[in-house]
C-alpha positions in Angstrom: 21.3 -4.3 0.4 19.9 -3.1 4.0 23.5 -4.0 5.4 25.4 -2.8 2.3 24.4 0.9 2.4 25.7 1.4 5.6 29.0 -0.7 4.9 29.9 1.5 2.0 28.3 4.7 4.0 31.0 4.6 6.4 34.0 2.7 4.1 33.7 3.9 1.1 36.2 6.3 1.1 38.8 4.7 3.3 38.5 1.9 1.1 39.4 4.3 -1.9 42.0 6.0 0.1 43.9 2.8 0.8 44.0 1.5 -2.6 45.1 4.8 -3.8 47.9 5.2 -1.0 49.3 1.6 -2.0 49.4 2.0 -5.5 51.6 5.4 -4.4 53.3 3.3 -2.9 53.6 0.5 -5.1 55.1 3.0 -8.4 57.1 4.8 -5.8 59.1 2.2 -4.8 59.2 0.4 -8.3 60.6 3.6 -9.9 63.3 4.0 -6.6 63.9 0.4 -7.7 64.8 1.2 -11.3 66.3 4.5 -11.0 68.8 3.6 -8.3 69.3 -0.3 -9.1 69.2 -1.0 -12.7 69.4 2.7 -13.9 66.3 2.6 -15.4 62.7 3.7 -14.8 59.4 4.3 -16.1 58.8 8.1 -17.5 55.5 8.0 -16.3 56.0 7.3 -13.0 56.1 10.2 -10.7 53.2 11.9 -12.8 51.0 9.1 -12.5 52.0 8.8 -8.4 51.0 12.6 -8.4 47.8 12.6 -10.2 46.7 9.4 -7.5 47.7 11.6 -4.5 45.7 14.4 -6.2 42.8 11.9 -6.4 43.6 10.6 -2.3 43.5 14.1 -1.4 39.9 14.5 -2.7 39.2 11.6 -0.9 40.4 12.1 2.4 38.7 16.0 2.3 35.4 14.4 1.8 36.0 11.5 4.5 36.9 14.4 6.8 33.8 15.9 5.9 31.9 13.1 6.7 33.2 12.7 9.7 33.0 16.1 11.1 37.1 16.6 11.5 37.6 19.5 9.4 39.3 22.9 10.9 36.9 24.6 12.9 37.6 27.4 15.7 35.4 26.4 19.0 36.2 29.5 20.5 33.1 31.5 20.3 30.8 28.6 20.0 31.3 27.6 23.5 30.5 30.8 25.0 27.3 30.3 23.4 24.1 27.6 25.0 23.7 24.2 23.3 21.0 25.3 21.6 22.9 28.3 19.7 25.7 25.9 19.3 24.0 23.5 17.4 22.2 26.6 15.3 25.3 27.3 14.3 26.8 24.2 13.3 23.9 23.8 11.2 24.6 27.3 9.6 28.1 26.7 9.2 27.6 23.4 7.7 25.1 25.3 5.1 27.9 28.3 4.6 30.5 25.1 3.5 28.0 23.7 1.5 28.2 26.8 -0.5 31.8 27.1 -0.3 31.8 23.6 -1.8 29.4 24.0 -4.6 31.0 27.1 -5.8 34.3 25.1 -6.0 32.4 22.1 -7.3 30.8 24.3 -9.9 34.6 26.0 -10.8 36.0 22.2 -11.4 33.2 21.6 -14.1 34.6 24.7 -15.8 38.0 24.1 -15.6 37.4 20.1 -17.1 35.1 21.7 -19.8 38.0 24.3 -20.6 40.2 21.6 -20.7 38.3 19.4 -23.4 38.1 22.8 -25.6 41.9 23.2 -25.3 42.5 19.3 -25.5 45.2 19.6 -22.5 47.1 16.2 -22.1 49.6 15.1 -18.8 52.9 15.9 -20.3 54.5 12.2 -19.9 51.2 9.9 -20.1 49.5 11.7 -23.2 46.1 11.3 -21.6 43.8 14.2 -20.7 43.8 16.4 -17.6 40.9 16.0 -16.9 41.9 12.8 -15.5 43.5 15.0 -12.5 41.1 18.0 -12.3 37.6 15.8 -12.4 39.1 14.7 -9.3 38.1 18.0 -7.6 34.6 17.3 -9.6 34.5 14.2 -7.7 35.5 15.2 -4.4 33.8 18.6 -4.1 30.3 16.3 -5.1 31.2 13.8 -2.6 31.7 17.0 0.4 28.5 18.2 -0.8 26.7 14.8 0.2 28.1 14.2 3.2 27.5 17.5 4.0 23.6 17.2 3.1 24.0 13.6 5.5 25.4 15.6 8.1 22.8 18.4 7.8 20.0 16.1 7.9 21.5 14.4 10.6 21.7 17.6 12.6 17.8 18.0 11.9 16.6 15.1 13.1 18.6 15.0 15.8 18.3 18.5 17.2 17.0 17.4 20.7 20.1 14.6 21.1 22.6 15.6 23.5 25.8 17.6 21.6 28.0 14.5 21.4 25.4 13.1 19.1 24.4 16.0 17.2 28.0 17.1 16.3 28.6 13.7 14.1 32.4 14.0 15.5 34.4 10.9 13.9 31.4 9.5 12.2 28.7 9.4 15.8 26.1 9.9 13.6 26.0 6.5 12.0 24.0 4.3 14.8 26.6 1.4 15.9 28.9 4.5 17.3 25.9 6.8 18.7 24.9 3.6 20.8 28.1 3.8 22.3 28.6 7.4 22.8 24.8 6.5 24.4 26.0 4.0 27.0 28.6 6.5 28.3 
């Protein structure tokens, strides 16, 4: 379990992201197969292959998060000291986590509106929900890694920036030691 955590720390969304990009993929080219080879296809198809990008898309915002590669500006921060730098990172990161939980809170509302008007996908007869919980999912997910990344940033306030700024995952320790050796 000690080496698990860790594993699924720092794969667990890649992992998700993969298997969601094949199976794209996979009905993609099986519809493209039907349509334009046996002028056939499934009905379902290209809404199902939209609701899983929906769902990828989640996934790959909160693996960004985790990894510190989001948009940012740098402009003004490096006019400033490290140690104002690193204040606000930490502030920023708090001011997203906001910005997150507000959407987070707004995708609870829109799947609880959606079981009191019993939407369904137009093609697969299932609920909505199946495609909006996905913003449920992934604003949760931002919010942890953005609580990792903030606790991160606390315990390792006095580290040089390269460590503290968690940039493509630093903060987990296998790629800290070798930012270290540098």
């Amino acid at each position: 379990m000690k080496k698990v955590l860790p594993w699924l720390d720092k794969n667990f969304e890649p992992i998700i992201i993969t298997f969601l990009f094949y199976m794209i993929v996979a009905i993609v080219t099986t519809q493209v197969i039907l349509r334009f080879g046996f002028s056939s296809g499934f009905s379902w198809a290209e809404e199902l292959s939209r609701f899983l990008f929906i769902w990828l898309m989640y996934f790959a915002f909160s693996y960004a998060t985790r990894n510190n590669m989001h948009i940012k500006v740098s402009f003004v921060l490096d006019k400033l000291n490290e140690k104002f730098q690193k204040i606000l990172l930490i502030v920023v990161d708090f001011l997203f986590i906001v910005f997150s939980l507000i959407l987070f809170l707004a995708s609870i509302r829109i799947c609880q509106s959606i079981i009191a008007f019993g939407d369904k996908a137009v093609t697969m007869d299932i609920s909505m929900n199946i495609v909006y919980g996905a913003g449920v999912v992934g604003f949760l997910l931002m919010i942890i890694r953005l609580l990792q990344q903030i606790i991160w940033k606390f315990i390792n306030f006095k580290r040089p920036m390269e460590i503290f700024e968690t940039y493509k995952g630093a903060s987990r320790e296998e790629e800290v030691i070798v930012l270290a050796k540098r």
